[in-house]
ZATORPA-683744 format. One record per residue (C-alpha): residue number from 1; residue in one letter; chain; x, z, y. Coordinates in pm, whole numbers, plus 50000, padded with zeros to 5 digits. Layout:
N
<nr:NUM | rest:a | kette:A | x:X | z:Z | y:Y>
...
END
This chain:
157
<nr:1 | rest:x | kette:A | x:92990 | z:17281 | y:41628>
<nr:2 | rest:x | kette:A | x:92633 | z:17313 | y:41664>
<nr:3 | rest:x | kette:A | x:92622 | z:17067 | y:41936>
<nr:4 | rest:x | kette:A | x:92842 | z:16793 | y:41740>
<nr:5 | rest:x | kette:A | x:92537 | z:16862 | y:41446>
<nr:6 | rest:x | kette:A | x:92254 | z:16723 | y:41704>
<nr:7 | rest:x | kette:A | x:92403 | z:16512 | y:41856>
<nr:8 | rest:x | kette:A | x:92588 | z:16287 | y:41568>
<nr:9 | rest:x | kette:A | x:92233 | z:16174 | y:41462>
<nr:10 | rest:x | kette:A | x:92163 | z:16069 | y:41788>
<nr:11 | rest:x | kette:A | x:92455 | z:15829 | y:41887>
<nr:12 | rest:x | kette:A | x:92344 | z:15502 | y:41669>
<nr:13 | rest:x | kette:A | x:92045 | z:15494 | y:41897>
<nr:14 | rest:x | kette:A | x:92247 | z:15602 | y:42206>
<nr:15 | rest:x | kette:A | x:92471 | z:15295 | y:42157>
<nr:16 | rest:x | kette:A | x:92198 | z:15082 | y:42057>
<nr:17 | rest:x | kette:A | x:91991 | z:15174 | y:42401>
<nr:18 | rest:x | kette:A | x:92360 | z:15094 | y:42618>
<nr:19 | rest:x | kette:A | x:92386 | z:14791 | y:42410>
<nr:20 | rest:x | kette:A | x:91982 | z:14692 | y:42481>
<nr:21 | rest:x | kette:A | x:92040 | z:14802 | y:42890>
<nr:22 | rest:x | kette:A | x:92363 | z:14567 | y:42947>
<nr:23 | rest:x | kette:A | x:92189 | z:14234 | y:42795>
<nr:24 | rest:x | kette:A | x:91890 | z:14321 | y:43031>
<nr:25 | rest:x | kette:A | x:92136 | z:14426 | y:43321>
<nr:26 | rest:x | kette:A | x:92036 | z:14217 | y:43611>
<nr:27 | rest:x | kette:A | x:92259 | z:13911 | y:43650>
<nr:28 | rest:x | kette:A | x:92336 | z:13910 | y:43289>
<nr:29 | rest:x | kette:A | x:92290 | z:13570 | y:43101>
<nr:30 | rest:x | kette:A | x:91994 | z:13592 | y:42835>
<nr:31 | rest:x | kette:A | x:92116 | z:13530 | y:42518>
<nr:32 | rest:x | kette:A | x:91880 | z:13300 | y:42268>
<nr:33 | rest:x | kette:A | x:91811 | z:13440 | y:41956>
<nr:34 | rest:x | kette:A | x:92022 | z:13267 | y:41677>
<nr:35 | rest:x | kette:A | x:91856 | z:13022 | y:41473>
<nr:36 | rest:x | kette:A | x:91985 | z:13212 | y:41128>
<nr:37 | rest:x | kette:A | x:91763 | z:13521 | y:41256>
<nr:38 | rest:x | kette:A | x:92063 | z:13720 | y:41261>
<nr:39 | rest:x | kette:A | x:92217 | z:13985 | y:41504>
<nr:40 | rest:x | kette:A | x:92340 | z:13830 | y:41845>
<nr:41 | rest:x | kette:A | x:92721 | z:13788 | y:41867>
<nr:42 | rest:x | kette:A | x:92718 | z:14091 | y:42103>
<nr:43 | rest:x | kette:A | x:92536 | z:14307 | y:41853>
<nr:44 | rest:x | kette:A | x:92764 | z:14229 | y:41599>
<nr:45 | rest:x | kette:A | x:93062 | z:14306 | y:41730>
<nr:46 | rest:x | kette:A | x:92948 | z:14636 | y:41852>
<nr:47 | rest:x | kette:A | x:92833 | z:14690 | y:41531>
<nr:48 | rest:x | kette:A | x:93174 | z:14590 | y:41353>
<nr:49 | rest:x | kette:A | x:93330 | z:14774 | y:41582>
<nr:50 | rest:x | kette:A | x:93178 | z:15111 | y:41481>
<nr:51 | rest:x | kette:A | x:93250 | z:15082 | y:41153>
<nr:52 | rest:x | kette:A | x:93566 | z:15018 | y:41212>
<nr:53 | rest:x | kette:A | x:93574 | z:15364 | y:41394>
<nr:54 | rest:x | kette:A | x:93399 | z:15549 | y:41126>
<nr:55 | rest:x | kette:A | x:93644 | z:15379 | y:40846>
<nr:56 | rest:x | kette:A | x:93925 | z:15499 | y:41066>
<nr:57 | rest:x | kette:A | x:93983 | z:15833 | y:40928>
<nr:58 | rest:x | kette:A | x:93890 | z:15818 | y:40610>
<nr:59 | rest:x | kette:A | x:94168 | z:15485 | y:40547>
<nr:60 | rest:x | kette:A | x:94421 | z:15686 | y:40718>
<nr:61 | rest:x | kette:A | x:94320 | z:15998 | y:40440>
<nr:62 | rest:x | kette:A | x:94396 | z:15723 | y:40127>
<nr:63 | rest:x | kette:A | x:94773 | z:15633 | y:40225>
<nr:64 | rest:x | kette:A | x:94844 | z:16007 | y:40228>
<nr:65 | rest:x | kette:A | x:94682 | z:16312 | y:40122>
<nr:66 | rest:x | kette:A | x:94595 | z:16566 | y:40365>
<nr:67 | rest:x | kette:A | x:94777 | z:16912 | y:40302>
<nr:68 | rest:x | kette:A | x:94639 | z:17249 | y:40435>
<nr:69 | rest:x | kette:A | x:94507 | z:17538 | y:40396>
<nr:70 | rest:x | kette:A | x:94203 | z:17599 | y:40154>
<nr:71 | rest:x | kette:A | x:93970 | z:17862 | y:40140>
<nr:72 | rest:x | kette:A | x:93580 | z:17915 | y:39924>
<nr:73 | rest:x | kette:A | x:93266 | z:18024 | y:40125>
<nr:74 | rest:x | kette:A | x:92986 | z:18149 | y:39883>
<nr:75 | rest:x | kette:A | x:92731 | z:18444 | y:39803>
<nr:76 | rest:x | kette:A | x:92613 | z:18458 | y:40177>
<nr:77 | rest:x | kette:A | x:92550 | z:18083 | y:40201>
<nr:78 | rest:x | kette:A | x:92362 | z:18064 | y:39838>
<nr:79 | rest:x | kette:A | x:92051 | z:17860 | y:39895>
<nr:80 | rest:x | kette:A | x:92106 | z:17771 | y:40281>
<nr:81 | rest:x | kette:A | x:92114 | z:17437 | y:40379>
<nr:82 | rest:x | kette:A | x:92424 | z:17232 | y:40451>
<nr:83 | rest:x | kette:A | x:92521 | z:16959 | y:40654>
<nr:84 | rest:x | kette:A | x:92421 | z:16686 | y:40453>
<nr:85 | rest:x | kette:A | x:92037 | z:16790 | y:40420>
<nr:86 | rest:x | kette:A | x:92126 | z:16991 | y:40051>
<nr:87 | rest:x | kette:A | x:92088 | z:17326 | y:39991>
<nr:88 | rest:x | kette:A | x:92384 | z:17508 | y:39906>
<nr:89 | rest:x | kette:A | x:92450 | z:17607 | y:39519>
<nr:90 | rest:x | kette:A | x:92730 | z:17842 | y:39490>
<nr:91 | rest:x | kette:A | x:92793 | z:17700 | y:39119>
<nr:92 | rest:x | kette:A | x:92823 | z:17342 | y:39186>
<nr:93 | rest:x | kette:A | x:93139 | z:17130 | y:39274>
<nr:94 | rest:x | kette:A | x:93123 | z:17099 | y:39608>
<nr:95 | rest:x | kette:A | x:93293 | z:17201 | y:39951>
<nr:96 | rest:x | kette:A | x:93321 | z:17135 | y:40359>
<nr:97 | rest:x | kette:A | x:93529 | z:16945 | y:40499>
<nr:98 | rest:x | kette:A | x:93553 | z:16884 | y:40913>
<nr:99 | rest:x | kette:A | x:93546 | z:16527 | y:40903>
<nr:100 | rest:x | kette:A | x:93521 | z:16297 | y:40588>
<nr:101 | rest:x | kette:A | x:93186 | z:16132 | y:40540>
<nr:102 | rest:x | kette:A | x:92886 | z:16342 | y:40381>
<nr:103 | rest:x | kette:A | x:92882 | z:16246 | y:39978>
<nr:104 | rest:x | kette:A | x:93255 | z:16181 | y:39984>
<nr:105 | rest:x | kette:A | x:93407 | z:16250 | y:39627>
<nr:106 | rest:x | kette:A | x:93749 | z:16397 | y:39708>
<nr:107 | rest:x | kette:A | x:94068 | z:16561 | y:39438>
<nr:108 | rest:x | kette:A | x:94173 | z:16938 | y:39612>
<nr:109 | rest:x | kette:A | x:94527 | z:16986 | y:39445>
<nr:110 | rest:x | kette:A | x:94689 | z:17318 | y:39436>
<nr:111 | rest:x | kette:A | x:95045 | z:17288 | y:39627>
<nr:112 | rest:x | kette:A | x:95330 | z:17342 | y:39370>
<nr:113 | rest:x | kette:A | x:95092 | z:17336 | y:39034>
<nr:114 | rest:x | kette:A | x:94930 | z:17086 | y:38809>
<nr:115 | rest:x | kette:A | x:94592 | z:17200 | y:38897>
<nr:116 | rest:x | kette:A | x:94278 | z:17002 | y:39042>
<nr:117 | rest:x | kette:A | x:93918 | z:16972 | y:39113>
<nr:118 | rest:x | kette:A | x:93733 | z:16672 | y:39218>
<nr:119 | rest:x | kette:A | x:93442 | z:16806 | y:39442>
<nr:120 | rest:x | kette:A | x:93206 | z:16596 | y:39665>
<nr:121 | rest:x | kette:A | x:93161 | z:16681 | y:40044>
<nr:122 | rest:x | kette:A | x:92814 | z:16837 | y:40093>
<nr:123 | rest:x | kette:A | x:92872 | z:17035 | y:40462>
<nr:124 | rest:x | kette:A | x:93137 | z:17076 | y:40768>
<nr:125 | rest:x | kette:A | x:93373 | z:17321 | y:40825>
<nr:126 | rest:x | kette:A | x:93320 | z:17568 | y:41114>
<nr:127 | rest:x | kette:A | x:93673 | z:17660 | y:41132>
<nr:128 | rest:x | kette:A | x:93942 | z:17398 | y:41212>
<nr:129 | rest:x | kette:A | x:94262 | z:17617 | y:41067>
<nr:130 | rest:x | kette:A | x:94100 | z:17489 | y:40716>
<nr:131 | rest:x | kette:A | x:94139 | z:17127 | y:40587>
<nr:132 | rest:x | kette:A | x:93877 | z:17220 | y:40308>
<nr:133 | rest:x | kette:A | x:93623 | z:17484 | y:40259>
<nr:134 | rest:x | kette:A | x:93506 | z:17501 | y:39860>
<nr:135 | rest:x | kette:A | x:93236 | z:17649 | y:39653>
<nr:136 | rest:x | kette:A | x:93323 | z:17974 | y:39492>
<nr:137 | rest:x | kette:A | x:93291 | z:17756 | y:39147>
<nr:138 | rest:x | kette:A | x:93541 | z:17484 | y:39263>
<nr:139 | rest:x | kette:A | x:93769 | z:17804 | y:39380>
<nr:140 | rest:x | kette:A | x:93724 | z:17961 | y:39059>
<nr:141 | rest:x | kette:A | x:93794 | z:17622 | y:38911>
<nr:142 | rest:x | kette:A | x:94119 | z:17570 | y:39087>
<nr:143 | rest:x | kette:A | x:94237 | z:17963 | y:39069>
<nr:144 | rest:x | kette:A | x:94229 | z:18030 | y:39444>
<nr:145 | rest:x | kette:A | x:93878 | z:18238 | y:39400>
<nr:146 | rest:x | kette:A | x:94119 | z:18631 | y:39410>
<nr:147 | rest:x | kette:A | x:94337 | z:18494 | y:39695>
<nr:148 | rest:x | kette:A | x:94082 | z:18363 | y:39935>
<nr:149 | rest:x | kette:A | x:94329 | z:18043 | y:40037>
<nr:150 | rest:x | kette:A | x:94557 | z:17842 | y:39928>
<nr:151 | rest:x | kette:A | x:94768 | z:17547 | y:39995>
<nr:152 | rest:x | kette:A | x:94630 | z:17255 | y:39858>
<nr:153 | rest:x | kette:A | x:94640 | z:16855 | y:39922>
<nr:154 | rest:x | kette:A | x:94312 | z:16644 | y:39958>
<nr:155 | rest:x | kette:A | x:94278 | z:16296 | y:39859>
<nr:156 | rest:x | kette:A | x:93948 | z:16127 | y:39855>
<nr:157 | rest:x | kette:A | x:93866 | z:15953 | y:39487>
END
């Protein structure tokens, strides 16, 4: 997990350096700068094609929730910093998730009950039996703080 935290930063530039070496490869064609100052057309689609992998996911998360098992992570993790650069605040809406995007606003429903919290995605999860990890205050919220887990289904807002 630790690894996949250094190294995420660290693949824009990766692909941009791959990208840089095979337009400088020798006996690749130069390619003239466009005259709208713009990306060139090999840039661009590299570029288009990452987002499409990093909207992949997410997309797939809006045509159905995902359902799994919740649990809350708290006192011991008061005040340490999370994924996203924030420190952690035991009292604030917010929770891990393994693979939605950093600042994602997301619903957590409780399986079988009307009850809900929208909470924003401020770490990642370090165990992948969980779909969601949540602030003790978006557990209490929700009514999964005695139990320690819970079924519940995640949409993203």
């Amino acid at each position: 997990m630790r690894a996949k935290r250094i190294l995420r930063p660290l693949l824009p530039g990766a692909m941009a350096t791959l990208l840089a070496l095979a337009l400088h490869a020798p006996g690749a064609k130069a390619q003239e700068p466009p005259a709208s100052g713009g990306k060139p057309a090999a840039a661009k689609r590299a570029s288009t094609r990452l987002g499409q992998l990093r909207r992949a996911r997410p997309r797939a998360l809006e045509r159905a929730p995902e359902i799994g098992t919740a649990s809350w992570y708290g006192p011991g993790f008061h005040g340490k910093r999370t994924a996203s650069g924030r420190h952690f605040d035991a009292t604030a809406m917010s929770a891990a998730h393994p693979w939605l995007p950093l600042g994602t606003w997301v619903r957590v429903s409780l399986v079988g009950s009307q009850r809900f919290v929208d909470v924003v995605i401020t770490d990642r999860t370090g165990q992948t039996s969980r779909v969601i990890d949540l602030s003790p205050a978006a557990a209490r919220k929700l009514g999964i703080l005695s139990r320690g887990t819970a079924q519940v289904a995640v949409s993203p807002l």
